[in-house]
DSSP file (Angstrom, degrees, kcal/mol; ACC not computed):
  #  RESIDUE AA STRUCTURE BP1 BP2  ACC     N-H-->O    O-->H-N    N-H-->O    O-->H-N    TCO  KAPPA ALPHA  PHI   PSI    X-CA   Y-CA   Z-CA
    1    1 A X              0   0    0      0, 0.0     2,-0.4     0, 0.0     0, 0.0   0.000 360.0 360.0 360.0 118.5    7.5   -0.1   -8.9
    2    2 A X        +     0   0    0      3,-0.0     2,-0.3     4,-0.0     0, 0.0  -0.938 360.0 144.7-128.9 155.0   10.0   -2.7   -8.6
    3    3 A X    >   -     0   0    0     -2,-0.4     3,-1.6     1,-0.0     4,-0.4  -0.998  58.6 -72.8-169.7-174.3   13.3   -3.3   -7.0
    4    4 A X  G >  S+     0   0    0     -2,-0.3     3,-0.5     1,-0.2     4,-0.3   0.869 125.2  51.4 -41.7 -22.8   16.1   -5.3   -5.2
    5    5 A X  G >> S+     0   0    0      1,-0.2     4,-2.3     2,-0.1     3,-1.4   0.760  82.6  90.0-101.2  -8.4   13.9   -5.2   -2.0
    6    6 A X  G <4 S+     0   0    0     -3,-1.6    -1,-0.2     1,-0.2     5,-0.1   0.594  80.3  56.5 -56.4 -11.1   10.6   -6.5   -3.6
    7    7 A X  G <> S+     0   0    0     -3,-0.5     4,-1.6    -4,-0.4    -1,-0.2   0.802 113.1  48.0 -95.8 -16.7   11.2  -10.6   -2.9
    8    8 A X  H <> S+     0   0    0     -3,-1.4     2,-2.5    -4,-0.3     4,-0.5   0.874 113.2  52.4 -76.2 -81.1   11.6   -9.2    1.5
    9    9 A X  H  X S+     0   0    0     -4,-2.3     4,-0.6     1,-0.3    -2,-0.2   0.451 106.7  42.4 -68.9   9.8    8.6   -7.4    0.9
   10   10 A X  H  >>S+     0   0    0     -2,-2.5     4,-3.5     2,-0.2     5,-0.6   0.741 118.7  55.1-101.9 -51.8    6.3  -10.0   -0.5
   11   11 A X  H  X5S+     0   0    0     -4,-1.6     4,-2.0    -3,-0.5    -2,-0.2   0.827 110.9  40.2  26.1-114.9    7.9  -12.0    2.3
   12   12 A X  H  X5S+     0   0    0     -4,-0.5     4,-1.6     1,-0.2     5,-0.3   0.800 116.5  46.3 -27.6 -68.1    7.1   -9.9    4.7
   13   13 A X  H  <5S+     0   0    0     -4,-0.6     4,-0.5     1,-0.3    -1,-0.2   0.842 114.6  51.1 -76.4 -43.1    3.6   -9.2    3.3
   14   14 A X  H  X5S+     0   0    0     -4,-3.5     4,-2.1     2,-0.2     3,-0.4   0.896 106.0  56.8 -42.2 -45.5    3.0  -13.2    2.8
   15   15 A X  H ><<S+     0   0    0     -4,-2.0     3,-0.7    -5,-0.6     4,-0.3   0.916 110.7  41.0 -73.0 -65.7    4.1  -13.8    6.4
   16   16 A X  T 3< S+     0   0    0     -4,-1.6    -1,-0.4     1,-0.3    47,-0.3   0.484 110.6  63.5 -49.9 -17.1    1.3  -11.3    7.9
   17   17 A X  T 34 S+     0   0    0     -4,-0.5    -1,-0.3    -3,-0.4    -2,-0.2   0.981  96.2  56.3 -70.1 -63.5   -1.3  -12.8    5.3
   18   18 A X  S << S-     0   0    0     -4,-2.1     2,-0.3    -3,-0.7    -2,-0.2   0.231 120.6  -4.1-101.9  16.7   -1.2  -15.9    6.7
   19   19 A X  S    S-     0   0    0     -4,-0.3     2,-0.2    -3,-0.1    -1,-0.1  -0.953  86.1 -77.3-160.6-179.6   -2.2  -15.3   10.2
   20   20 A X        -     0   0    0     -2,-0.3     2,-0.5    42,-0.1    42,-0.1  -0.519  50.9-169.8 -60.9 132.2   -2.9  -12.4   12.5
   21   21 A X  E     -A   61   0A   0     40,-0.8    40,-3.1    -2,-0.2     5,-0.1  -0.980  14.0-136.6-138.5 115.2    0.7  -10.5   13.8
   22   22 A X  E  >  -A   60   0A   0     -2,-0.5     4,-1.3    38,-0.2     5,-0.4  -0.224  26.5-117.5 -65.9 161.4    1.3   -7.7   16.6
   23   23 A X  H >> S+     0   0    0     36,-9.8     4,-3.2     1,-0.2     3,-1.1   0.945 114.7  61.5 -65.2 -13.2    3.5   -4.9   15.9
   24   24 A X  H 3> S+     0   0    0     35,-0.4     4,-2.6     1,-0.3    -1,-0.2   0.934 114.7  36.1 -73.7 -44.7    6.0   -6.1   18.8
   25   25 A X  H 34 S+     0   0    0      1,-0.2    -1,-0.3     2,-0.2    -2,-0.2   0.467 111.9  56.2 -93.0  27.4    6.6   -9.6   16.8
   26   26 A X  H XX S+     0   0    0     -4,-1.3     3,-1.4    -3,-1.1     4,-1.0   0.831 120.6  37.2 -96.0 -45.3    6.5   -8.0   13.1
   27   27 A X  H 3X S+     0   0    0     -4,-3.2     4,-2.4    -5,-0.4    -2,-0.2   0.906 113.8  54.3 -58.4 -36.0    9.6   -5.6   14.8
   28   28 A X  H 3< S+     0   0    0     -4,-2.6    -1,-0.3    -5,-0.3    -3,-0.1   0.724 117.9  31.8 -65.2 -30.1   10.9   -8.1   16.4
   29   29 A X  H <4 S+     0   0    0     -3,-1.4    -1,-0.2    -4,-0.1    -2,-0.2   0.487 130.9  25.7-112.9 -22.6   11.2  -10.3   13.3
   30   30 A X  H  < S+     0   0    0     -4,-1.0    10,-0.2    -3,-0.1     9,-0.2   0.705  84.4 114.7-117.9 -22.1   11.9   -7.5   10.3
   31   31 A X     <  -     0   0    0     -4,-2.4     2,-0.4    -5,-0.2     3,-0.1   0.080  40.4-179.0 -62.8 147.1   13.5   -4.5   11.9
   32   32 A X        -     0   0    0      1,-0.1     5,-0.1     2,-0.0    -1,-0.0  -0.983  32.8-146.0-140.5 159.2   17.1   -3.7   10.9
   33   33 A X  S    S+     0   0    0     -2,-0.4     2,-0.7     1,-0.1    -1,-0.1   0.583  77.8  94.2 -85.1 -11.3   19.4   -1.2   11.8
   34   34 A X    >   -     0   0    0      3,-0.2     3,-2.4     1,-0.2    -1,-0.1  -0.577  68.3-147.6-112.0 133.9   20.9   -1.1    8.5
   35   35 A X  T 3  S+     0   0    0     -2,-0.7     3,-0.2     1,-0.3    -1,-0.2   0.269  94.8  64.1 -82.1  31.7   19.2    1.8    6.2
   36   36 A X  T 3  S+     0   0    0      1,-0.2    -1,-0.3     0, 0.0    -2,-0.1  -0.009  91.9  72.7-131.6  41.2   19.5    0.2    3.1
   37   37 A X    <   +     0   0    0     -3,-2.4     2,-1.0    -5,-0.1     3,-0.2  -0.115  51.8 145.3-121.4  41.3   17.2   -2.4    4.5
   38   38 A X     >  +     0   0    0      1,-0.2     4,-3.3    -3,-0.2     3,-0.3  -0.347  16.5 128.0-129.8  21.8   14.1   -0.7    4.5
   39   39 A X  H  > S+     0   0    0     -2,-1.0     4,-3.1     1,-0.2    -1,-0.2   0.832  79.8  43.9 -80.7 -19.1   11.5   -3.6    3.7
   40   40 A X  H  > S+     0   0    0     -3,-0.2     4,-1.9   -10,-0.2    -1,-0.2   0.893 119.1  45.6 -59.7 -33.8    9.0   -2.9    6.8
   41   41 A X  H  > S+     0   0    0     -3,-0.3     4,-2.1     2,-0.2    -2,-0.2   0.939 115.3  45.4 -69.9 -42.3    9.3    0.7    6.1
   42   42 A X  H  X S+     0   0    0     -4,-3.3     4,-2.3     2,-0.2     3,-0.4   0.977 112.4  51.8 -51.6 -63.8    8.7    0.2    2.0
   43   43 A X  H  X>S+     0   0    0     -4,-3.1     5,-2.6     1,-0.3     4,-1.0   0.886 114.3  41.1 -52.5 -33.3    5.7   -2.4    2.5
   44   44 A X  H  <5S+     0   0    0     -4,-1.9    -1,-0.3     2,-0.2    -2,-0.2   0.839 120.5  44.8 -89.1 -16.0    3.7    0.1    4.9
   45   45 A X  H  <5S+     0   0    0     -4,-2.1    -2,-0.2    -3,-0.4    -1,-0.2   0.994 108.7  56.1 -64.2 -56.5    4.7    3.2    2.6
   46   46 A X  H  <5S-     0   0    0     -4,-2.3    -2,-0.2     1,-0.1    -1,-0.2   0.656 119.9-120.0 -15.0 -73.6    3.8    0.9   -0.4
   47   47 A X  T  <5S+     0   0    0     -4,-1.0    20,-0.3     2,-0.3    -3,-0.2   0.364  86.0 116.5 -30.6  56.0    0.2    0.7    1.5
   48   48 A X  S   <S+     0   0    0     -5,-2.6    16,-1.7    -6,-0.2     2,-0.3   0.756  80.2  35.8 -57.0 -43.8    0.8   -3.6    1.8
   49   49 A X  E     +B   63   0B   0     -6,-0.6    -2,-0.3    14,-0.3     2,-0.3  -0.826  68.1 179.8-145.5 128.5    0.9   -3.1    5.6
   50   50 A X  E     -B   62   0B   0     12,-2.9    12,-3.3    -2,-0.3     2,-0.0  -0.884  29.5-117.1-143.5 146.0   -0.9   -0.9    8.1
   51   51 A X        -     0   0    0     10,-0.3     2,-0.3    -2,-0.3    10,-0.1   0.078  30.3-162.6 -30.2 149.8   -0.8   -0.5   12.0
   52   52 A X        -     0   0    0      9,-0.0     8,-2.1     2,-0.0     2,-0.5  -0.872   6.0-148.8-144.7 113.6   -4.1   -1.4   13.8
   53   53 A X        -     0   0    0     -2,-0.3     2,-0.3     6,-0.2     6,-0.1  -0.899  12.2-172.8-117.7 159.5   -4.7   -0.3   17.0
   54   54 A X    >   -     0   0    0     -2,-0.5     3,-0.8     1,-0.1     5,-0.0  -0.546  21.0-153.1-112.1 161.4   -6.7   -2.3   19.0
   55   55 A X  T 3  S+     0   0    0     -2,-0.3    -1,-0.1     1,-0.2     4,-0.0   0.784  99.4  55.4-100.5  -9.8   -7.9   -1.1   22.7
   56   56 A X  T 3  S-     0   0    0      2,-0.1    -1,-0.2     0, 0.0     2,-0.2   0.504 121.5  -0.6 -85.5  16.4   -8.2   -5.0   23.9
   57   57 A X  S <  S-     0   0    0     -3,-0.8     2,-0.2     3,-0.0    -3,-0.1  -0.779  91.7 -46.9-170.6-155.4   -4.7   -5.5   23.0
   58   58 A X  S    S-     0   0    0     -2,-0.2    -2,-0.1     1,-0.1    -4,-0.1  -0.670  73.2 -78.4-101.3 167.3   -1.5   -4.8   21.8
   59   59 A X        -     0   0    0     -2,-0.2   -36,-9.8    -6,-0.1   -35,-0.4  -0.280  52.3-147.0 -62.6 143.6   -1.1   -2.8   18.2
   60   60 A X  E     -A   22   0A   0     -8,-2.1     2,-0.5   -38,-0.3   -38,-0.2  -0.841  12.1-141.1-131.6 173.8   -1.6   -4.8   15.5
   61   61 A X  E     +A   21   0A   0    -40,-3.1   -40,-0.8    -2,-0.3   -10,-0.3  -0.823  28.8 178.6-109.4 148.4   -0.2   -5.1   11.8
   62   62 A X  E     -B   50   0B   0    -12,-3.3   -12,-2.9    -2,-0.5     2,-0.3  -0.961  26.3-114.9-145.6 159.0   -2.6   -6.0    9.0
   63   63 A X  E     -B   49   0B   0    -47,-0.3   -14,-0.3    -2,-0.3   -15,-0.1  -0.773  32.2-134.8-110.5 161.0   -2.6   -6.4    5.5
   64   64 A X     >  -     0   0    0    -16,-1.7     4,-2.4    -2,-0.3     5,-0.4  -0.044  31.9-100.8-100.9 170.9   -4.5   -4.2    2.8
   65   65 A X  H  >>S+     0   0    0      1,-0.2     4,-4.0     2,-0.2     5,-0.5   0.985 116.5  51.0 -24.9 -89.0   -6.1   -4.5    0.4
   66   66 A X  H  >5S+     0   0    0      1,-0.3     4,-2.2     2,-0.2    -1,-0.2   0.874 108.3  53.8 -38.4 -30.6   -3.3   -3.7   -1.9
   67   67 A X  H  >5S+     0   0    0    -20,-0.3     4,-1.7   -19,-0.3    -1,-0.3   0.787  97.7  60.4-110.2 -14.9   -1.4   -5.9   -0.5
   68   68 A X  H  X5S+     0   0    0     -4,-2.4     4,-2.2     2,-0.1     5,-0.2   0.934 112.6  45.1 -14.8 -74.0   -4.2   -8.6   -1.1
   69   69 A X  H  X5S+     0   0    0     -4,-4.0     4,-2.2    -5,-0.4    -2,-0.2   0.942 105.2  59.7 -74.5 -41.2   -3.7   -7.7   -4.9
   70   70 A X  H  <<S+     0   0    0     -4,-2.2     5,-0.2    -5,-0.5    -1,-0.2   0.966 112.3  42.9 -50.1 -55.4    0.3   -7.7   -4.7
   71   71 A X  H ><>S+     0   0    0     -4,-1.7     5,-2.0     1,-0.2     3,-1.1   0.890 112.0  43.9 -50.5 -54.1    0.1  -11.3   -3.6
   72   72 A X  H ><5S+     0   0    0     -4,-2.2     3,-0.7     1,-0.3     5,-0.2   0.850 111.6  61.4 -81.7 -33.9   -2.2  -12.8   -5.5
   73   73 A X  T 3<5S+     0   0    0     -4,-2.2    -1,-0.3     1,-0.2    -2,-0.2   0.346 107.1  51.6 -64.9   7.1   -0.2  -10.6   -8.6
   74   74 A X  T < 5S-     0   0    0     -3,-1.1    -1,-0.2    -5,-0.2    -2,-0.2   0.373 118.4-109.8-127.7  -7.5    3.0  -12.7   -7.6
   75   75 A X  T < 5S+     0   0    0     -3,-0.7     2,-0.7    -5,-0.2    -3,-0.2   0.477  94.9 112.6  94.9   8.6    1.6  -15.8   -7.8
   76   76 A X      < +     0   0    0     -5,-2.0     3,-0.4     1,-0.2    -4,-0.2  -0.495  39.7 117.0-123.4  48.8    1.9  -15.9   -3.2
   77   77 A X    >>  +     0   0    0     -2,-0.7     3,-0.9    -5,-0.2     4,-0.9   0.205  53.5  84.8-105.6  15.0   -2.4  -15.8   -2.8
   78   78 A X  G >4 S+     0   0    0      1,-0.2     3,-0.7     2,-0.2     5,-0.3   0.928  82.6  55.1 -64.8 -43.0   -2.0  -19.2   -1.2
   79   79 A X  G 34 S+     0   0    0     -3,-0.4    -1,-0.2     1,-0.3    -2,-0.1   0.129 104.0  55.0 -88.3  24.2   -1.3  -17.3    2.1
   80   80 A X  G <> S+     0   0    0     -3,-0.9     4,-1.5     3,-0.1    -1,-0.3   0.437 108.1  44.6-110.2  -7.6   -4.4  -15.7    1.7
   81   81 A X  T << S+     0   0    0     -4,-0.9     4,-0.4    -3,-0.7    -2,-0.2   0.318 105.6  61.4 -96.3  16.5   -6.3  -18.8    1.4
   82   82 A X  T  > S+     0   0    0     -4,-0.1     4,-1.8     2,-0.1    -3,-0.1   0.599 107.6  50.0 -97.4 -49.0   -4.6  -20.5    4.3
   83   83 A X  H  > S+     0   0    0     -5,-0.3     4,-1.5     2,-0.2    -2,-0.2   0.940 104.9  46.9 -69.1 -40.3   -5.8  -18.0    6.1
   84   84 A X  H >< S+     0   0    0     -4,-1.5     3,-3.2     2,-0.2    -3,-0.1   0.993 111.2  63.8 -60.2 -47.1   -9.5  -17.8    5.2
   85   85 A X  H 34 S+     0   0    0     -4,-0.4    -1,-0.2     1,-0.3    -2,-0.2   0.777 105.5  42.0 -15.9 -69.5   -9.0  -21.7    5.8
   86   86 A X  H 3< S+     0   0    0     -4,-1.8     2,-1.1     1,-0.2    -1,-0.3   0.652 106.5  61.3 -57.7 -34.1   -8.3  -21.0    9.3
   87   87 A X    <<        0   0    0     -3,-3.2    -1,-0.2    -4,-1.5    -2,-0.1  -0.327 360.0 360.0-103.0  56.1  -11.1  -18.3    9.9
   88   88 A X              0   0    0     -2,-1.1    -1,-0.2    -3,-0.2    -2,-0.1   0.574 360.0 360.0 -92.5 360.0  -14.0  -20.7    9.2
C-alpha cells in the first residue's frame, strides 16, 4: 500500500525508532487538525506504531515489528541501529 502520505509516515516511524517517545510529545509533534493529514492515524492503523502504557509513567508510543521491516524495506534501518547503539 502506498501513497502521497508514505514519506510523513516513514518520518514519523524513523523519528520513534531512534529513541524512546511519549504519546504527549509524538501529539505534540505530528497531530494536525487537517483530515487529509492523517499520518499518525495511518502509521498506528498500518500497525508501524502502537500505544504502550506504562504504570511508572506517561503512555508511551513504540514501534513494531512491522514497522521494523518498513524501515529497513526503505532503505531508513539506520535509525534502528542508532538506537541499539544507544541501548548497550
Amino acid at each position: 500500500m502506498t501513497n502521497a502520505l508514505d514519506p510523513l509516515i516513514l518520518d514519523l516511524v524513523e523519528w520513534v525508532a531512534r529513541e524512546p517517545r511519549s504519546y504527549h510529545d509524538v501529539m505534540d509533534a505530528w497531530r494536525t487538525s487537517c483530515p487529509r493529514l492523517t499520518v499518525w492515524e495511518d502509521a498506528v492503523e498500518r500497525g508501524y506504531l502502537v500505544r504502550q502504557p506504562s504504570a511508572a509513567g506517561p503512555v508511551t508510543v513504540a514501534i513494531t515489528n512491522a514497522g521494523r521491516v518498513w524501515l529497513r524495506a526503505s532503505g531508513r534501518g539506520d535509525a534502528l541501529a542508532s538506537r541499539s547503539a544507544g541501548q548497550g
